[in-house]
C-alpha atoms as one frame of an Amber mdcrd trajectory, in Angstrom:
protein
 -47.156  15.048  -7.347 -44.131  16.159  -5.237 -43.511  16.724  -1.668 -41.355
  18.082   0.849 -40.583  17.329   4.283 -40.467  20.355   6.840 -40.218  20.486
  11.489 -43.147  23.003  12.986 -44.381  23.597  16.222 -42.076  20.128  17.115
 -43.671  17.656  14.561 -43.272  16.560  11.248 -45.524  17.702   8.012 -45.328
  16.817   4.313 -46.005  19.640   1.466 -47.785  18.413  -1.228 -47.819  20.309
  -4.770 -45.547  23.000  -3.058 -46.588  25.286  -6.430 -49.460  25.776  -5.552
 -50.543  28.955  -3.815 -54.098  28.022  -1.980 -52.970  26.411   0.998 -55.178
  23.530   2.798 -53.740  22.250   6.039 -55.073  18.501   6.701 -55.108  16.582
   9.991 -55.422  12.622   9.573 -57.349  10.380  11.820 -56.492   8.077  15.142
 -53.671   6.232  13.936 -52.874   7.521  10.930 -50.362   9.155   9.400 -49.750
  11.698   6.698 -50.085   8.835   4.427 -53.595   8.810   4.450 -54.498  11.929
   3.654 -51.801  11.819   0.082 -54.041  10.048  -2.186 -56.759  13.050  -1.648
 -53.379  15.268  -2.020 -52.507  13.512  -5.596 -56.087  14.278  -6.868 -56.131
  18.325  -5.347 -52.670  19.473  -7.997 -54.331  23.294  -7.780 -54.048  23.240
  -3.883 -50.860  22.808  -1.849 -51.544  20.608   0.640 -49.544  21.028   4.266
 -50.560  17.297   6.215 -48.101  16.997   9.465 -48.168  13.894  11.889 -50.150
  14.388  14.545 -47.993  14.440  17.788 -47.517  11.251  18.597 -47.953   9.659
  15.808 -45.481   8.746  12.346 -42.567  10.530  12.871 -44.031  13.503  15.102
 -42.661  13.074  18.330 -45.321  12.854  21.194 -46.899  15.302  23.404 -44.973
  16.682  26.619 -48.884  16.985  28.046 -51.690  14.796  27.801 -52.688  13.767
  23.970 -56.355  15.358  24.421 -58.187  17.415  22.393 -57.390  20.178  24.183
 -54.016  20.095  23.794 -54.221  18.938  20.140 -56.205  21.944  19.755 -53.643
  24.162  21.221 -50.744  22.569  19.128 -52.760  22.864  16.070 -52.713  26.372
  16.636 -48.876  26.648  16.528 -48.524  24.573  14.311 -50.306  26.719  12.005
 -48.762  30.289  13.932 -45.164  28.662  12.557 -46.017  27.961   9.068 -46.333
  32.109   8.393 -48.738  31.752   5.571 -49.914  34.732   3.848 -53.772  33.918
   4.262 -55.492  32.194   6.483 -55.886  28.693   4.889 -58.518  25.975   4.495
 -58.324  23.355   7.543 -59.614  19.854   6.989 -59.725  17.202   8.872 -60.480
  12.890   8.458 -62.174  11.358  11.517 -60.468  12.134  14.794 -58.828  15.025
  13.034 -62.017  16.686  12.372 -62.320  16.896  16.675 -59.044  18.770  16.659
 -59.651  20.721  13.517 -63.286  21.973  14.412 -62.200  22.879  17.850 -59.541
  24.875  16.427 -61.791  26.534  14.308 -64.495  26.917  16.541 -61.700  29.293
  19.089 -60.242  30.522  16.288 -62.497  31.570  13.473 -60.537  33.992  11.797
 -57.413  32.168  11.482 -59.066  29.709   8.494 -60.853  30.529   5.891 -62.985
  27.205   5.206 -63.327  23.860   6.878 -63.650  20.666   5.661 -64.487  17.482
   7.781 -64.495  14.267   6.189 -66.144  11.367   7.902 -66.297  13.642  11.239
 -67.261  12.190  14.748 -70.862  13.610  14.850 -71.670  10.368  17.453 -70.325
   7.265  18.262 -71.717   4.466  15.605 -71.646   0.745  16.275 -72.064   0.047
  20.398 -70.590  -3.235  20.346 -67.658  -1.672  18.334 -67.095   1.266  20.472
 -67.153  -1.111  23.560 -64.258  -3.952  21.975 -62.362  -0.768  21.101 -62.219
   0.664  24.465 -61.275  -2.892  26.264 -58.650  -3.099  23.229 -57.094   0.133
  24.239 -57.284  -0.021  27.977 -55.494  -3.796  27.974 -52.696  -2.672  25.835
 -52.159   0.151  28.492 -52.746  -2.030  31.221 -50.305  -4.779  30.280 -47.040
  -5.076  30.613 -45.592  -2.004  28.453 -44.008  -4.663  26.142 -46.952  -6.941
  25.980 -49.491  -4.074  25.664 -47.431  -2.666  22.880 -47.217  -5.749  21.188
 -50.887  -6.224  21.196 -51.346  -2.371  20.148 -48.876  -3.156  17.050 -50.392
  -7.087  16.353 -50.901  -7.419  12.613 -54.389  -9.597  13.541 -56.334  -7.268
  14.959 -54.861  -4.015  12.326 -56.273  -6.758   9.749 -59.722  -7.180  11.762
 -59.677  -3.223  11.688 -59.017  -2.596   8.704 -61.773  -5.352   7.440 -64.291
  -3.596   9.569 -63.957   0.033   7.727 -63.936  -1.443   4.247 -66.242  -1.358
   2.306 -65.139  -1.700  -1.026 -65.196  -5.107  -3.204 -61.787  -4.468  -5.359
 -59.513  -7.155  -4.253 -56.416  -4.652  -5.530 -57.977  -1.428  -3.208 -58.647
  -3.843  -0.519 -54.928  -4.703  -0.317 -53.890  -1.444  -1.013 -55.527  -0.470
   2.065 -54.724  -3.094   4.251 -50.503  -2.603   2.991 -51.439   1.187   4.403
 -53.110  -0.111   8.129 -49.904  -2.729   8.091 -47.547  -0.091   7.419 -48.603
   3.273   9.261 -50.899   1.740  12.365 -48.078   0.930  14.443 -45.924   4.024
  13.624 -46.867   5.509  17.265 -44.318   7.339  19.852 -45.748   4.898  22.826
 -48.654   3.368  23.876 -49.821   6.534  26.322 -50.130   8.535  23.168 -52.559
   5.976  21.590 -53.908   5.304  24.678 -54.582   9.134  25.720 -55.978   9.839
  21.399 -58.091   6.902  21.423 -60.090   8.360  24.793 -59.946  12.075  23.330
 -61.868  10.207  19.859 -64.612   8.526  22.322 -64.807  12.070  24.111 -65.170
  14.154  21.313 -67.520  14.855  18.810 -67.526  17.925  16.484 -71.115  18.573
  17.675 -69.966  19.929  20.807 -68.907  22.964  19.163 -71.195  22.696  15.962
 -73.047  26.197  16.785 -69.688  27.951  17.015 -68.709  26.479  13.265 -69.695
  30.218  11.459 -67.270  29.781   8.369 -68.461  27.978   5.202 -68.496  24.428
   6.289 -68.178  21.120   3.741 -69.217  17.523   5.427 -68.155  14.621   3.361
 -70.016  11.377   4.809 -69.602   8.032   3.512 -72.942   6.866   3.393 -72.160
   3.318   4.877 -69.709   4.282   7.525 -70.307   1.796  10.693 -68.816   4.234
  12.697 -70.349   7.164  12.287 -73.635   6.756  10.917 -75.713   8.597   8.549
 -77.867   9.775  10.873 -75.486  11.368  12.943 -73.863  12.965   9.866 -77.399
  14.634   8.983 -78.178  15.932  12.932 -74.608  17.478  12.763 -75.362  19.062
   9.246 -78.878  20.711  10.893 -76.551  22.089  13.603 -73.952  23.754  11.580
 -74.767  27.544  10.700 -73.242  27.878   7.447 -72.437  24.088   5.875 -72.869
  21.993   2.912 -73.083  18.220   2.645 -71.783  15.431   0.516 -73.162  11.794
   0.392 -71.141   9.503  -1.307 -72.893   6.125  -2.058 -71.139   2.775  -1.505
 -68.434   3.909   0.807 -67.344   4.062   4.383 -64.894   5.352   7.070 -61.884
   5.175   4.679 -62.788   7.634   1.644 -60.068   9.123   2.237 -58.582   5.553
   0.651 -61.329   4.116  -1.173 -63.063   7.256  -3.426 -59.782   9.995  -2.615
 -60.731  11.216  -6.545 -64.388  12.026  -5.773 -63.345  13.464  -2.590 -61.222
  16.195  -4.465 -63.463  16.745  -6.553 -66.225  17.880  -3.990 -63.343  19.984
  -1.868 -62.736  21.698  -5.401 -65.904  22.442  -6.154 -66.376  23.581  -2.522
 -63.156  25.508  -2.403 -63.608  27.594  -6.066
């Protein structure tokens, strides 16, 4: 596998297996980087695969405007207006990026021809969770900017994150994974952009525009994600007019890093 790196509407994206002529374009979760979406990229050599930063995040530089889903919505859109590709392509989107990339389709039907959400915010999982996040994120905005940054970028809690949305029992994946969280979670503009994307992932939730979803839609659940449980996965699968759904046993929030092979495999299948 090859890439490129390319500049549109103001951020940075990566083209993977630039050969290829089907093109899917992937948005990555809170956090993340393009990174996390490459190991799904190494397994999809048929497809080129066009992952950018989110704004904000990696080397994208941040948002003039507020980093809600809105606005992620509306920069998606360019984003995909300046890459000029023949057909409209495949959109897919890991965790917070399935908000922005089901909102997008949802306006903007036409302009994709499939959609594929992997571990997507149907609801908001583990209370207790959802409520340490929250005071996590508000005191590293509330701080002093240097202490609140520090505590946004501390290695300890990335490691206490990253433990929580494993699920896997390989001591080498395990690493691997936490080597991605130590290297990629603190690659953020400031802390008003992680700030501003953490409240746009508790605000969101692709079932807010589930009804509007009319293309062929592929879910991609990990059946023992603490975030997003099963259950919420299944309601949101009912509510979509035109989807398909795929359980995979023993994994969580991170298949994007923990079963990427099996994950191509099902957009393949889904895709052909």
């Amino acid at each position: 596998m090859n890439n490129t790196k390319n500049t549109a509407a103001g951020a940075r994206y990566w083209i993977y297996n630039p050969k290829a002529k089907k093109n899917i374009v992937a948005v990555h979760g809170l956090r993340g980087t393009h990174h996390g979406l490459q190991f799904i990229a190494a397994s999809l050599p048929q497809y080129r695969l066009i992952i950018p930063d989110l704004p904000g995040f990696g080397q994208s530089k941040p948002l003039a405007s507020v980093h809600n889903e809105k606005n992620y919505t509306a920069w998606l859109g360019k984003f995909i207006n300046d890459l000029k590709l023949q057909q409209p392509p495949v959109l897919l989107g890991h965790s917070f990026g399935s908000i922005v990339a089901s909102s997008f389709a949802a306006k903007n039907p036409k302009k994709i021809s499939q959609l594929i959400l992997i571990n997507p915010i149907s609801e908001h999982g583990n209370a207790l969770g959802g409520l340490a996040a929250k005071g996590y994120y508000q005191l590293g905005n509330l701080l002093p900017e240097s202490v609140g940054t520090k505590l946004l970028k501390s290695r300890l809690v990335t490691r206490m994150m990253s433990e929580t949305m494993l699920t896997s029992k390989q001591k080498n994946l395990r690493n691997r994974v936490h080597e991605q969280h130590f290297a990629y979670f603190a690659t953020f503009a400031n802390r008003r952009s992680v700030h501003e994307a953490f409240q746009a992932t508790i605000n969101g939730s692709v079932m807010h525009v589930a009804n509007k979803l009319t293309m062929p839609v592929l879910l991609i659940v990990g059946a023992k994600d603490r975030f997003v449980p099963l259950r919420g996965q299944m309601q949101l699968y009912k509510n979509l007019p035109n989807a398909k759904m795929q359980i995979l046993p023993k994994v969580g929030h991170l298949i994007h890093y923990e079963t990427p092979e099996k994950a191509a495999e099902k957009i393949a299948e889904f895709i052909s």
